[in-house]
C-alpha positions as CSV (number, residue, x, y, z in Angstrom):
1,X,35.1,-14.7,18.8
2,X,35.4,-18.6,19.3
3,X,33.7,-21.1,22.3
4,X,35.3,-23.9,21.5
5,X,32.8,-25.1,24.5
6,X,30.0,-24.2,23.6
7,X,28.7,-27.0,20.9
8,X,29.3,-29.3,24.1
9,X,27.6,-27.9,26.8
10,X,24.5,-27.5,24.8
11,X,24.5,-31.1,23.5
12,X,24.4,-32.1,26.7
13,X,21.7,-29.3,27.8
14,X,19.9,-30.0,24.7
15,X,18.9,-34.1,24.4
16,X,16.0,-34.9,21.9
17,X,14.3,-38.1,23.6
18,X,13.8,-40.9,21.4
19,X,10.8,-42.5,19.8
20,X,10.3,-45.1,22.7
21,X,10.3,-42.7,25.7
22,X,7.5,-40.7,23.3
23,X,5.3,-43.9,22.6
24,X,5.4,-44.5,26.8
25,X,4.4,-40.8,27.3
26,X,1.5,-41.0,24.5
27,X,0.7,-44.3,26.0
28,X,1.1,-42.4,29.5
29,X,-1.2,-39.8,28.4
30,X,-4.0,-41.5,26.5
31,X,-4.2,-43.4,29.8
32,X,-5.2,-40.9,31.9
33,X,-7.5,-39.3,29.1
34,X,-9.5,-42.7,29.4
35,X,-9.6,-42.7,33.2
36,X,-10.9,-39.0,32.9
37,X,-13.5,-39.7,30.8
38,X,-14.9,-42.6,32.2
39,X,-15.0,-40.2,35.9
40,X,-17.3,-37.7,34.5
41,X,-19.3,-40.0,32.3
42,X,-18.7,-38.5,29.0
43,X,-16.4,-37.7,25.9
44,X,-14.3,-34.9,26.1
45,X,-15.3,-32.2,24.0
46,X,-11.6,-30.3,23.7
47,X,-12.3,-27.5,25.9
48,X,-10.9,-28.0,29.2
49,X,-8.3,-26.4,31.7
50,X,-8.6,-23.5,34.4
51,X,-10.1,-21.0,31.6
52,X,-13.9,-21.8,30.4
53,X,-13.8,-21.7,26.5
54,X,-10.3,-22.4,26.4
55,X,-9.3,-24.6,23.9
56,X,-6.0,-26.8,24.3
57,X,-4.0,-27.4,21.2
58,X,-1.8,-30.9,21.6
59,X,1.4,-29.4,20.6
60,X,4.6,-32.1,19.5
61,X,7.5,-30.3,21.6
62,X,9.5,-33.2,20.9
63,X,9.0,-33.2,17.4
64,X,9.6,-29.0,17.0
65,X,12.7,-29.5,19.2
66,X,14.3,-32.3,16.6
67,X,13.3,-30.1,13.7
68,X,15.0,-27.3,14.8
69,X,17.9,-29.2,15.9
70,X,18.3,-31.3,12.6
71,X,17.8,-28.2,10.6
72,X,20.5,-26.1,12.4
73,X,22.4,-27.4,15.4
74,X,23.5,-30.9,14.8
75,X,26.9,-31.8,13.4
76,X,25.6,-32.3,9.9
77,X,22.5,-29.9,9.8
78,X,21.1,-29.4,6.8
79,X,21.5,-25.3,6.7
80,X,25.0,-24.6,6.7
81,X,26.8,-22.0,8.9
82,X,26.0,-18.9,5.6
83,X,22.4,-19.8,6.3
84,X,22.4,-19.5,9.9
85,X,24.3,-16.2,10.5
86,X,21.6,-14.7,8.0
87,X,18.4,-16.1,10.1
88,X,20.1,-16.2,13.5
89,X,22.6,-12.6,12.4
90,X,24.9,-14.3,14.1
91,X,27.3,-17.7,14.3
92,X,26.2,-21.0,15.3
93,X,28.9,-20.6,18.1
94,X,28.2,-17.3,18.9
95,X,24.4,-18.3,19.5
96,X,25.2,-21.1,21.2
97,X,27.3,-19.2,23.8
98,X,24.8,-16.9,24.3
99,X,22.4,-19.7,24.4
100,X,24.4,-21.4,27.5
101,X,24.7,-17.8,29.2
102,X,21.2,-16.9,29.4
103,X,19.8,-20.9,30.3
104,X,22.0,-20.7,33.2
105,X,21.4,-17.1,34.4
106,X,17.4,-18.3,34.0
107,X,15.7,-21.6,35.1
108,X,12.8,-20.4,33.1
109,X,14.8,-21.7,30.1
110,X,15.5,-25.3,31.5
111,X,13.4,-28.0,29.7
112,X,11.2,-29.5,32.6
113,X,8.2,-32.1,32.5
114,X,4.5,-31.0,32.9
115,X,2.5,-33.0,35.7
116,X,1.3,-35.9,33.6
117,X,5.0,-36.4,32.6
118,X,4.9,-34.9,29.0
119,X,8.2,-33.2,28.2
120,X,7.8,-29.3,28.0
121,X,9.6,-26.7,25.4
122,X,13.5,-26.9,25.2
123,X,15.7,-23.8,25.7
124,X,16.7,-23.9,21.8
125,X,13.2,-23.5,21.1
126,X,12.1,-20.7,23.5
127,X,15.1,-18.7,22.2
128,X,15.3,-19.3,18.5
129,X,11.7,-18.0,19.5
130,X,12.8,-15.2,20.7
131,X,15.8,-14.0,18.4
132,X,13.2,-14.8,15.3
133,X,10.7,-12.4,16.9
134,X,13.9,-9.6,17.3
135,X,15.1,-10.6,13.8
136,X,12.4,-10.3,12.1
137,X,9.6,-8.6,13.6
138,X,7.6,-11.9,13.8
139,X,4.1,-11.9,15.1
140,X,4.3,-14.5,18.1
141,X,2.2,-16.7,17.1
142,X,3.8,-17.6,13.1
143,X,5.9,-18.9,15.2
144,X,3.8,-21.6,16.4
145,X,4.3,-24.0,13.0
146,X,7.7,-24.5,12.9
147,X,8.5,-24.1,16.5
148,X,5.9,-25.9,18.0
149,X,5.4,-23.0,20.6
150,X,2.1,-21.2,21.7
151,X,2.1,-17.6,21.4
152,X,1.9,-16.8,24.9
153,X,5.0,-18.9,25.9
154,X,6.7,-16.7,22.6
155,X,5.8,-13.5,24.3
156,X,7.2,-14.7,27.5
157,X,10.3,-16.5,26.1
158,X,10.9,-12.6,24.2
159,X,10.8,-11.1,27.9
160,X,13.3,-13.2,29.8
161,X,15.5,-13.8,27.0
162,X,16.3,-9.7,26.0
163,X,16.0,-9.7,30.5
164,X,19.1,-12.2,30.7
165,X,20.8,-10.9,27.8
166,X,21.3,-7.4,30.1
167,X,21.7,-8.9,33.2
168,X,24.6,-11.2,31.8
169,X,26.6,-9.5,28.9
170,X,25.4,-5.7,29.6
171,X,28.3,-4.8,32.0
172,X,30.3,-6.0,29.5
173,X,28.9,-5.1,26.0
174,X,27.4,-1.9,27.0
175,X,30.2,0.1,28.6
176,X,32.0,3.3,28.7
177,X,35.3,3.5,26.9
178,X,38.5,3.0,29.4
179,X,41.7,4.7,29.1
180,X,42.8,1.9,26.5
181,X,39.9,2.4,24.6
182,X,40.2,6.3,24.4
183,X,43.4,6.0,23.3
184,X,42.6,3.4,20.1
185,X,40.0,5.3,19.2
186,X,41.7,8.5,19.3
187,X,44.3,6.7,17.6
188,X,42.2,5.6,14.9
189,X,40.2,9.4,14.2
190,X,43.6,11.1,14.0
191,X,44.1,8.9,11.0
192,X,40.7,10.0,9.9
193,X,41.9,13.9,10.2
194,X,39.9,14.5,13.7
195,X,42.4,14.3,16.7
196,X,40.5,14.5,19.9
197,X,37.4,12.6,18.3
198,X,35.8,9.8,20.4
199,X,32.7,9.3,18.2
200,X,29.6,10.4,16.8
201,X,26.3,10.9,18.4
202,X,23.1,11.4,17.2
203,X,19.6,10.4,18.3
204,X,16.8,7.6,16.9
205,X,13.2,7.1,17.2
206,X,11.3,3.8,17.5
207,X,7.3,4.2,16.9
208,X,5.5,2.8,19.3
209,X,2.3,1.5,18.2
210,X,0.5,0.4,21.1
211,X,1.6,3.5,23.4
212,X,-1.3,4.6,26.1
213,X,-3.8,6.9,24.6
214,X,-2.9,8.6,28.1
215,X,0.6,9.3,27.0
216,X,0.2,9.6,23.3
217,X,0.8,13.5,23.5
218,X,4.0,13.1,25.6
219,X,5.8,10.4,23.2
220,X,4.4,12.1,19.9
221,X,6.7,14.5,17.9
222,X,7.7,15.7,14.4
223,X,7.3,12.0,13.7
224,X,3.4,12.4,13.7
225,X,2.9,9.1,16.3
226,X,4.1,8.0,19.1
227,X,7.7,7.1,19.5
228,X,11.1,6.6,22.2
229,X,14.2,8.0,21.5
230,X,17.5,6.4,21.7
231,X,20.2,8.2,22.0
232,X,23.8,6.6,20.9
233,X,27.0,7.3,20.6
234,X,29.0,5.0,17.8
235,X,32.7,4.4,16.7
236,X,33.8,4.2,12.7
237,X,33.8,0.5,13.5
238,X,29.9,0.4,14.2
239,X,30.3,-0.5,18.1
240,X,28.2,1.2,19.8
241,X,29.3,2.7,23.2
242,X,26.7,5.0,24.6
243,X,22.8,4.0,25.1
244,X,20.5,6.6,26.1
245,X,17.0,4.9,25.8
246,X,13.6,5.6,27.3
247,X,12.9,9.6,26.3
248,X,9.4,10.8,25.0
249,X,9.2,11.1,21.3
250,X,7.7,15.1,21.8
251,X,11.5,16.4,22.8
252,X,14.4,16.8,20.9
253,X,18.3,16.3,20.4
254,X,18.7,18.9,22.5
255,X,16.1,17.7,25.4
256,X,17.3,14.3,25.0
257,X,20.9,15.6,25.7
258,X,19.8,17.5,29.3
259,X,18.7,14.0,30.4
260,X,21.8,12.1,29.3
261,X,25.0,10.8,31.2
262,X,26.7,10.9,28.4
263,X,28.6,13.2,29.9
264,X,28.5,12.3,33.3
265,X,31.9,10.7,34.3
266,X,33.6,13.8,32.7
267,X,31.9,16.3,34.8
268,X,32.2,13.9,37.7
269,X,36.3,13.5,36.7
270,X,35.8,9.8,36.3
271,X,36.1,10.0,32.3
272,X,39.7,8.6,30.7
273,X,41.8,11.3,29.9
274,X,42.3,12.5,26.5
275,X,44.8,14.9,25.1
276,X,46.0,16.2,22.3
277,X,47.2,19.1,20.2
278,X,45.7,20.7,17.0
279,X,47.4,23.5,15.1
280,X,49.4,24.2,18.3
281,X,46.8,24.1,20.2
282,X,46.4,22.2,23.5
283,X,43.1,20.4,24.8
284,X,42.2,17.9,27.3
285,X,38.6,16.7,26.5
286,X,37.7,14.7,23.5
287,X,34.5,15.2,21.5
288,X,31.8,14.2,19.4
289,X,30.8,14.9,15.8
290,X,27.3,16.2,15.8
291,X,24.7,17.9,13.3
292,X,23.6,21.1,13.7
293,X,20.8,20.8,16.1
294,X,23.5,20.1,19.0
295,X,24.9,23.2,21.1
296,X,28.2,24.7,21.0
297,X,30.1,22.9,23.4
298,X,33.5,22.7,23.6
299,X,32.8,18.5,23.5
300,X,31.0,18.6,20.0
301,X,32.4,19.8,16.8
302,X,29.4,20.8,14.1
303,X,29.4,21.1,10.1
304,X,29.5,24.8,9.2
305,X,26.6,25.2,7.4
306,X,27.0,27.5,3.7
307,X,30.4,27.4,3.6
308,X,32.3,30.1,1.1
309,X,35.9,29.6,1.4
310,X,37.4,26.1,0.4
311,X,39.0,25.6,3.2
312,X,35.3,25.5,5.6
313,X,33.8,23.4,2.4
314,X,36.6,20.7,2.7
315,X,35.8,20.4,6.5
316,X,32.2,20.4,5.9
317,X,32.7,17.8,3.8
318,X,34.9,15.9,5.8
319,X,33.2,16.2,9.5
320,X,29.4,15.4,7.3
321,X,31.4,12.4,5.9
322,X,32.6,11.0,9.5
323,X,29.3,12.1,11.4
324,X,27.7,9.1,9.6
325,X,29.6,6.4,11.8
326,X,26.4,6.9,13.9
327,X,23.9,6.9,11.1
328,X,25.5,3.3,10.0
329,X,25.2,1.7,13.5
330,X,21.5,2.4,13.8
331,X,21.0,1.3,10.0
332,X,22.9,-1.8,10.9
333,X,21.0,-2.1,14.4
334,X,17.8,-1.6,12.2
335,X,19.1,-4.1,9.6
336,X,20.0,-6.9,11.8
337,X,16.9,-6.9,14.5
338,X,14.2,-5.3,12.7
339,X,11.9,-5.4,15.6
340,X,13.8,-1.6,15.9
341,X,12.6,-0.6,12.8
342,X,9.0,-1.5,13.1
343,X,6.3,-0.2,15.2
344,X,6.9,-1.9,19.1
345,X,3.6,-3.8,20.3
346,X,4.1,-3.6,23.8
347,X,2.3,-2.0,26.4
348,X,5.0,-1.2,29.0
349,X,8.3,1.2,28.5
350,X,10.2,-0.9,30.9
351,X,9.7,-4.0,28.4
352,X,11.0,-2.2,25.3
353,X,14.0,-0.5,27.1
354,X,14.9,-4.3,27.6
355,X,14.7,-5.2,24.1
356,X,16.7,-2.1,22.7
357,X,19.3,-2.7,25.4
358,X,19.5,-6.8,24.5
359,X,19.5,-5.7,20.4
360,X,22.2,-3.4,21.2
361,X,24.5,-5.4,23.2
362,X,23.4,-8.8,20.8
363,X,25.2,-5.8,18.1
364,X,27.9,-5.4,20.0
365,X,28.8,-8.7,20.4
366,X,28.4,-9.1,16.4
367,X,30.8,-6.6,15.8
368,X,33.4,-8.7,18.3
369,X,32.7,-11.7,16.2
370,X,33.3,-10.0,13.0
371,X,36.1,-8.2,14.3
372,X,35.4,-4.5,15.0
373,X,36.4,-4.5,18.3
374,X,37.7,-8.2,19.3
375,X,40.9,-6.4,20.5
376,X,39.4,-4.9,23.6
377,X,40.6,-5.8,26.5
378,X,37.2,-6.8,28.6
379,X,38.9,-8.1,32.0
380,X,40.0,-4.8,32.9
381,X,36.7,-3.1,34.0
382,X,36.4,-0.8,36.7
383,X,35.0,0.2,39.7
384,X,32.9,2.6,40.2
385,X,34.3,5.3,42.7
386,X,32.7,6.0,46.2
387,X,31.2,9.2,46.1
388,X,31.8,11.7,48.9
389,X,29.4,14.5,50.2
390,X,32.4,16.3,52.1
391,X,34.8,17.7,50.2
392,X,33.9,20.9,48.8
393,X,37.0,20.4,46.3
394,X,35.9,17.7,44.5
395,X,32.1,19.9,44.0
396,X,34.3,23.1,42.7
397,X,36.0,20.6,39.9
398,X,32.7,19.3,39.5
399,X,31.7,23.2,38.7
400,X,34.8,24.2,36.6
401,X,34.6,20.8,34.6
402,X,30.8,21.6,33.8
403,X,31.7,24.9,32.5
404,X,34.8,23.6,30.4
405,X,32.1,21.4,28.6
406,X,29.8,23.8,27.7
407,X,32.0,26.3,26.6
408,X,31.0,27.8,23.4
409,X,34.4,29.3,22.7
410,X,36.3,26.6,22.9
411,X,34.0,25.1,20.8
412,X,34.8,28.2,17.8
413,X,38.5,27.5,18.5
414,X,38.7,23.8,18.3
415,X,36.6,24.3,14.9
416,X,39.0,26.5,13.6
417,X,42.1,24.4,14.2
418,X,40.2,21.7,12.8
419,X,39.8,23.7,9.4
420,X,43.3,24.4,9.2
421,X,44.1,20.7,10.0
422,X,42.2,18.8,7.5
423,X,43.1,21.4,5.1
424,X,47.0,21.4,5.4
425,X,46.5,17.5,5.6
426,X,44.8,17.7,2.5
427,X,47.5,19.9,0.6
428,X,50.3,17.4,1.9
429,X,48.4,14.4,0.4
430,X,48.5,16.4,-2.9
């Protein structure tokens, strides 16, 4: 994905001052400290402001800011572009376009002036704050001796960065697949062997380490402590197009699934077509490869567990083999922003579904860069249908669509016409 804007704009949103405008601020500043003392008649002992005991640390913004932008963002910097997309897991221009996106969705980002005139934080230092924290799991305030930023303004950098990473790119990087979409992809499974096949979907936990010991029962599970589940649904090329976040760690796959709209626009009869034919068979619905755990719906197709015959064995293998397009996205999503694969520190839910949704979408939009999905036609998104409390018709094919999805016979015959598929494809590849 190119910006061939982006270096631009944030050179121009991004200005180091030089070292005369800092000598008038010091000059500016040391100023008042001497008027300050004098008023009150003695030295200053370093412990000042609105908190009693708290002590202020003289940060160098200025000098943090040209670090950083020496280091990494200049023409010339002196990491090259291999070195950034492993600390940053993503391109210069990529970050940068993200960069410009979120400073102008949030004025929190905009570098401002304090009241005695000293020149605050810039945006490229609140959000390489931020990222590093995703990226690496950094405690806030390691961040303080390269960055030149407190921990406090870390922690609050974290929360309005993953905030304007949903509120601007989420529509777009976190969607349901449109009729274009369903066809690619169903394109791109019947290749695979598995005609009808949309994805695979499985479930993840995240530990949560400082969860209320008031809740602490609810979110703990077979995991032994307390964790949220996220629920996903993933193509072969790692994008990831269902999020399901926010569930107690004490339920299941199963539980999880109740709660979900991952089937919602299909029993609503909003969902993209899909049809096909497998050993002369007709169907209309696509589905999901799942493990065992997951019902017998006619919108999941299961491994057969102990196969005999070498006809189930070859499907076994090959529906255990495809299953693990899901498995690799969360290992990536894991890989890439390993605040997901620690323990979360934060008190409230509302701030860690925030920062799974803003690492997923950040993942999504890595896997455009790279070329998973940079085909995808974004501009044609749609709008949502108004929904009518009238027309008894629409509720009966609301009924009959709900029972077509959890029929458990369907689910035995599209099995079977899968084994016979992947088998006879396998005998004509012989």
């Amino acid at each position: 994905m190119d910006h061939p804007n982006a270096s631009s704009e944030i050179l121009r949103e991004f200005i180091a001052f030089d070292s005369d405008s800092e000598d008038e601020l010091e000059q500016l500043f040391n100023a008042r400290e001497n008027d300050d003392q004098q008023a009150n008649g003695r030295r200053r002992t370093g412990h000042r402001g609105s908190v009693p005991g708290h002590r202020i640390i003289q940060r160098n913004h200025n000098d943090g800011h040209s670090r950083l932008w020496n280091d990494y963002f200049k023409p010339d910097p002196v990491y090259h572009e291999g070195l950034f997309r492993r600390r940053f897991r993503m391109s210069r221009n990529l970050f940068l376009h993200i960069a410009n996106a979120v400073v102008a969705n949030d004025t929190y980002f905009t570098q401002r002036r304090n009241a005695v005139g000293v020149l605050g934080l810039s945006a490229l230092q609140k959000i390489t704050a931020a990222l590093r924290i995703l990226a690496y799991r950094s405690p806030a305030d390691t961040l303080d001796e390269y960055i030149q930023i407190g921990e406090s303004t870390a922690i609050a950098s974290l929360r309005r960065f993953v905030k304007g990473v949903v509120t601007v790119f989420g529509e777009r990087y976190l969607r349901a697949p449109d009729q274009n979409d369903v066809h690619r992809l169903l394109a791109q499974n019947e290749e695979r062997g598995f005609p009808g096949m949309l994805g695979s979907i499985d479930c993840m936990h995240w530990q949560w380490r400082n969860c209320p010991t008031a809740w602490q029962g609810m979110y703990t599970g077979h995991c032994r402590s307390p964790t949220i589940i996220l629920e996903a649904v993933a193509s072969r090329d790692l994008w990831i197009w269902h999020a399901f976040f926010g569930m107690p760690g004490s339920l299941n796959d199963i539980n999880v699934l109740q709660r979900s709209p991952v089937f919602g626009a299909l029993a609503n009869g909003r969902a993209p077509e899909a049809n096909y034919t497998i050993n002369g068979h007709q169907y209309n619905m696509g589905y999901y490869l799942a493990d065992g755990i997951y019902p017998r719906w006619s919108t999941f197709v299961k491994t057969i567990p102990c196969p005999q015959c070498p006809k189930r064995k070859h499907f076994a293998k090959m529906q255990e083999a495809a299953r693990k397009d899901v498995e690799r996205a969360f290992g990536v999503l894991q890989a890439r922003f390993a605040i997901t694969r620690g323990s979360a520190r934060f008190w409230d839910v509302d701030t860690l579904d925030d920062i799974m949704t803003a690492c997923i979408i950040l993942h999504n939009m890595i896997v455009e860069e790279n070329g998973g999905s940079d085909h995808i036609d974004f501009d044609g998104l749609t709008t949502p249908p108004t929904m009518s409390h009238t027309q008894t018709a629409e509720f009966r094919s609301f009924i009959q669509t709900h029972r077509q999805i959890r029929d458990s016979s369907t689910h035995s015959q599209l099995q079977d016409d899968l084994v016979e598929h992947l088998w006879a494809r396998l005998g004509s590849s012989d």
